[in-house]
C-alpha positions, 0 to 999 in steps of 0.5 A: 434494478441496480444491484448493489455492492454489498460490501459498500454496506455495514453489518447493520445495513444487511441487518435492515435488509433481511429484516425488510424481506421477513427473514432473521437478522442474524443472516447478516453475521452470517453474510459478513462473517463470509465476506470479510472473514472467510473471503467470499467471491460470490453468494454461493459459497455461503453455504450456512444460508439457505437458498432461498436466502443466497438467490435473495441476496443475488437478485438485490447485490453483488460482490465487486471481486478482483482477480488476477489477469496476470502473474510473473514470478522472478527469479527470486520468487517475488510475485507480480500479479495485475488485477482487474478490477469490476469495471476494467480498470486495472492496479498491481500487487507483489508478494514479496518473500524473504527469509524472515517474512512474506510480504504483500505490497498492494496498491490503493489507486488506480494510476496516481497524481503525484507525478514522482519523477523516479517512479512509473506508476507516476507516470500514469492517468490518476483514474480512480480510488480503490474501494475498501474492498478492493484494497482488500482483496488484494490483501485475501488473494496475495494471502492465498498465494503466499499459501499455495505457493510457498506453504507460508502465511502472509506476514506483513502488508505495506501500502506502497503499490501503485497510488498515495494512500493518503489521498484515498484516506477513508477507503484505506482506513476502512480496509486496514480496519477490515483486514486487521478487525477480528471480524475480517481477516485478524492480522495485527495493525503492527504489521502493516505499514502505509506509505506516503510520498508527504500531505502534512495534513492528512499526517496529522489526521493520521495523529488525531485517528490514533492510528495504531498501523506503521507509518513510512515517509517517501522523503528521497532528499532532505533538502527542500531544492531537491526534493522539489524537483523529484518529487513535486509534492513538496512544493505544497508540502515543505520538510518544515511542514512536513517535519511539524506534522511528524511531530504530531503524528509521533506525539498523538501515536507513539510510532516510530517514523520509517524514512524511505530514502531511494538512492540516486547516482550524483544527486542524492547520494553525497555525504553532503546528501547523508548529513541533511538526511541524518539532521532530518532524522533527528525530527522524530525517533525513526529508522531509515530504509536505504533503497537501491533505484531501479531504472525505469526505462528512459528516466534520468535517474541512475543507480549509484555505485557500490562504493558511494551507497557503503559511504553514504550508509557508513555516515549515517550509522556513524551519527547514531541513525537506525539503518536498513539497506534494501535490496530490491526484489522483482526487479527481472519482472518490473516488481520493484520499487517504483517499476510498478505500472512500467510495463504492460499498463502502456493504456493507462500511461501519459 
């Protein structure tokens, strides 16, 4: 008999089945009170079933759990685990601490099919989308860490690890909505923020869900010629459609737009590059995360100077635009923005 993942199923599903085999329906408040609140990795641990229910359960499903293979911890406490997943595959999350939050980048696809010029992970095979469960599971397992780590609760969740969000739409919103629902783990949807490197049309069903989660764009250049090359996305997905879509996304949510902006050595850290990048901004109401580029490797990319980052965040906050400058976190451990998959993944990678 193939069992079944159980947590593929709704409440009302585990309602049927324990109704099918003559036992009492509440059972199933009881078993998702366990998966999604409590975490459960396994059937006995729900120790408010009898045992006749917990074999029950046993002998028909099983909980696809993740699990750490491996952890690095940098010199500034980031947190870099991989995670295998039920059939092998593996993804990576980063815990992330700061002074003023403690934050779990998690990933949404095994590998991903972007092929982003400056990142690893776009390096890699696109192999699979990640379930709810396994998104949130990254979610439960870095949420402990957090915990008996550094005695500090997990504070906020981006969707900015390895894979597009967007293109694994419905798991993703299914495990925001597990993550934030007060039947699972309870934390507010104002803390979590999903990461796009740009589909105008899945911004725009973002709109007509009325999602209540943050929500970042990867934009990197504010020209057309340049964002092409980087990231070759655009070419399906222009700033001008790109720009409509933010306008409906704003228009049905009411959110303020974050702009992820990496800052690379002679292409995109001109004042020239800071004036495109300010007239963009005025699409949307928005902030702007200034991010320094971390090195992968043999890319063509560089990190730029000290001198022309000021300058070019000076332009932008003498125009009036919202910036945070991002200091990158893990980098000694490849846990840094765009280093994910960089090292040790060699199987998965083109």
């Amino acid at each position: 008999m193939i069992q079944k993942n159980i947590r593929a199923l709704s409440i009302d599903e585990i309602k049927t089945f324990f109704e099918k085999k003559g036992d009492k329906s509440f059972r199933a408040k009881q078993v998702y009170e366990w998966l999604w609140q409590k975490s459960a990795r396994s059937f006995e641990e729900m120790t408010n079933l009898p045992k006749a229910a917990r074999e029950m359960l046993s002998e028909n499903f099983v909980i696809n759990t993740v699990n750490i293979s491996t952890s690095q911890i940098s010199k500034d406490r980031t947190i870099k685990n991989v995670f295998k997943l039920y059939d092998g595959n593996i993804v990576e999350g980063v815990l992330i601490p700061t002074d003023s939050r403690m934050t779990a980048c998690i990933s949404s696809q095994a590998g991903c099919s972007l092929t982003c010029s400056f990142c690893a992970t776009g390096r890699m095979d696109n192999l699979r989308n990640l379930g709810a469960d396994e998104i949130y599971d990254q979610v439960a397992i870095l949420r402990k860490q957090a915990e008996e780590k550094y005695d500090i609760p997990l504070s906020n969740i981006v969707y900015m690890g390895m894979g597009e969000p967007l293109l694994n739409y419905k798991n993703v919103l299914e495990s925001v909505e597990k993550i934030t629902s007060p039947e699972g783990l309870g934390m507010s949807p104002q803390r979590i923020t999903v990461s796009t490197a740009g589909i105008a049309k899945m911004i725009k069903k973002l709109g007509n869900d009325e999602v209540k989660f943050n929500f970042a764009l990867s934009l990197h250049a504010a020209n057309d010629e340049k964002r092409n090359k980087i990231m070759p996305i655009n070419e399906q997905n222009s700033l001008a459609a790109l720009a409509s879509a933010l306008r409906y996304f704003y228009e049905k949510t009411n959110t303020r737009i974050t702009y992820e902006y990496i800052v690379f050595k002679d292409f995109n850290d001109d004042i020239a590059d800071a004036i495109e990048l300010e007239k963009f901004s005025r699409v949307v109401p928005c902030k702007v995360n200034i991010i320094e580029y971390n090195p992968i490797g043999d890319s063509e990319f560089q990190q730029t100077t000290a001198a022309r980052l000021n300058k070019f965040v000076d332009c932008l906050e003498s125009k009036g635009v919202i910036v945070n400058l991002r200091r990158s976190r893990g980098k000694d451990i490849d846990a840094a923005c765009g280093q994910l998959a960089n090292k040790g993944n060699s199987q998965n990678q083109k």
